[in-house]
N, C-alpha and C positions, 0 to 999 in steps of 0.2 A: 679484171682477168683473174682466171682461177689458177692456182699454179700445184699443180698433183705430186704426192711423194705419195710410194709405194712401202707399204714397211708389213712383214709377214709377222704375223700375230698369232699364237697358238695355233699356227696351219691354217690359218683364213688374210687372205689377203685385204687389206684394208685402204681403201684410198679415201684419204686424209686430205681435203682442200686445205691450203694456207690462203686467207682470205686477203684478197689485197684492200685498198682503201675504195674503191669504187662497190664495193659489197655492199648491198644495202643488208644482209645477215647481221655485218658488222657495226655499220650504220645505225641499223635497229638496235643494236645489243643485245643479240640473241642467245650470247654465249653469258649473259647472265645468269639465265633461267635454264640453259641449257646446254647440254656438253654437245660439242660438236666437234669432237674428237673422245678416243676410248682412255686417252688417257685422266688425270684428276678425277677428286671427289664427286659422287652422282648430285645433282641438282635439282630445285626443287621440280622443277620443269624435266618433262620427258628427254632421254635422248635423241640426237640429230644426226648423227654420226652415220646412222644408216638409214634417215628418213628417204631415201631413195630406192632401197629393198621394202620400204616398210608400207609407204603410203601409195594412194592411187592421188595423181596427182590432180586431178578433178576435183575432189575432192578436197583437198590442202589447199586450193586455190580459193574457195567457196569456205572453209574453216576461217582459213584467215581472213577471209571479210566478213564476218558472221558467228563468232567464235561461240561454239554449243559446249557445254560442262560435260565429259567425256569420262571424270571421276568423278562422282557426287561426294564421294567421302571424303575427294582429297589424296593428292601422293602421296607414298610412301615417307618422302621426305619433310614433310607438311607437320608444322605442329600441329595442326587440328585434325588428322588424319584421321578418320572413321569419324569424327567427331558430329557427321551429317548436313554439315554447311561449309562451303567454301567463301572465304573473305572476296570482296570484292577484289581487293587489290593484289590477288591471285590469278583472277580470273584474266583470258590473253586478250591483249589489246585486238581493237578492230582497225585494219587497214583499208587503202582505199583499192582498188582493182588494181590500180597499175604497180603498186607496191604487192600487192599478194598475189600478180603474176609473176613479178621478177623475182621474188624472194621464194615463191614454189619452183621456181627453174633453177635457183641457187642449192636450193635441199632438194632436187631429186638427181641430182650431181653428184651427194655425198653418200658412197653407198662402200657397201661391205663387199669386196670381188671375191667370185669363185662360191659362191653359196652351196651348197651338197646336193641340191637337186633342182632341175627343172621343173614345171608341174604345167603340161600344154591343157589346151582347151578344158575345163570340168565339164564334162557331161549335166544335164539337168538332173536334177532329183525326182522320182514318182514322189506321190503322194506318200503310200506306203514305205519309200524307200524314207525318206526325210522324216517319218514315224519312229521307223526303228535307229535310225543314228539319233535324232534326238533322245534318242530311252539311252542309249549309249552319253551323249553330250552330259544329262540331267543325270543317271544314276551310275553308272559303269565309271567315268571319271570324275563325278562334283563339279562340274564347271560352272554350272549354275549356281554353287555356295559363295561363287566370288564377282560374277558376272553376270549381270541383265544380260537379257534375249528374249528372246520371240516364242509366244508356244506356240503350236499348231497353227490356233482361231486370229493371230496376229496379237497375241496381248502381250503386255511388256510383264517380265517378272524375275527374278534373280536377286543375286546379292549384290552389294556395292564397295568390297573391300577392293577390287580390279575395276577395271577399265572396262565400260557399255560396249556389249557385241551387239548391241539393239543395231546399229546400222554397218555395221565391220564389212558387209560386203561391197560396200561403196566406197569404204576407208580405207581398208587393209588387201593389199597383194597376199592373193593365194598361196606365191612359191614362198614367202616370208612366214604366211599364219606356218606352213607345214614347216617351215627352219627351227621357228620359236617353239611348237610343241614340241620339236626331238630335243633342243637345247636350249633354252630360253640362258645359259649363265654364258653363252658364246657372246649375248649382247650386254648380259647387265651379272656383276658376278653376286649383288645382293639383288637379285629377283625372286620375288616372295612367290612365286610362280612354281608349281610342283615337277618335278622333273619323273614324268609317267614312263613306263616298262611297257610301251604297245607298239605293235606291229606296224610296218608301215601302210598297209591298208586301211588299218584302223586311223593312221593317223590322216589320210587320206582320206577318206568320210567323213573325219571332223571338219579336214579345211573344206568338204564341199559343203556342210551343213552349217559352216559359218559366211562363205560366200553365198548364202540364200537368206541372213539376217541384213534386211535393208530396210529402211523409211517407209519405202511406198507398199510396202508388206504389211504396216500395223494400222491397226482398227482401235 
């Protein structure tokens, strides 16, 4: 059983599961590697706190049986951080189905309430449209100096001081990529993540042209 306390956090409502012993979150030891509340130190491991605003849960389900390197360089918290190899024993265990269903039903429980926007259906992208936000993605904000992604012809290329957008549109909720580019220090208050001055259209183009970075896109 998951037992909810509500508690108002710089004007964003936060629900906070208190895990009981039937958790296999808990079980696992999840809150080793990762914080699964906004309170203590960041860890080495991402936070969970809002793996529920954050992740598409298809995908968290197929992650955790299957677990793919998602920083090559390594977290921010990582002694070996940019260092261009991740230690094995960094890397996230692999589960069996029925544990990385019940443990993605657990984190997509834990979410952040009252988020600042909705973001209904995205429209496709033309060709030409997906041109010009990309010129925007790669020169107008740098995203690519920290982030892999896709170019046009499907090739992989970016940097790797952040987190692979190579497949984000499978991984990541839309209404969340657009939360984190207006405020990325609402989830993490050391995010090495640049806090841009753009419009919300603008910021609205990016999350459509990062929900079009996916797997079966690249050559």
């Amino acid at each position: 059983m998951i037992i909810f306390i509500y508690l108002l956090m710089g004007g964003w409502l936060l629900c906070s599961p208190m895990l009981s012993h039937a958790s296999l979150i808990q079980e696992k030891k999840c809150s080793e590697c990762h914080r699964l509340s906004k309170d203590g130190n960041e860890k080495i491991g991402p936070d969970l706190f809002y793996a529920g605003n954050k992740f598409q849960a298809s995908w968290l389900k197929q992650y955790l049986q299957n677990p793919v390197t998602i920083r090559s360089a390594g977290g921010t918290g990582d002694p070996d951080f940019l260092k261009g190899t991740q230690a094995d024993s960094q890397r996230h265990p692999a589960l069996s189905k029925k544990d990385a269903g019940q443990i993605t039903q657990e984190l997509m429980e834990l979410i952040l309430l009252d988020l600042p926007e909705k973001i209904n259906h995205l429209e496709p992208l033309t060709k030409g449209q997906k041109a010009k936000i990309k010129y925007e993605f790669e020169r107008t904000f740098s995203c690519i100096s920290c982030h892999q992604s896709l170019n046009l012809a499907g090739k992989v290329r970016g940097g790797i001081s952040g987190p692979s957008l190579v497949n984000a549109g499978n991984r990541l909720q839309a209404r969340w990529v657009a939360s984190w580019l207006k405020s990325p220090k609402t989830y993490s208050n050391k995010s090495r993540m640049p806090i841009y001055k753009m419009e919300d259209e603008a910021r609205l183009r990016l999350t459509q042209f990062i929900a079009t970075l996916k797997n079966e896109n690249k050559r």
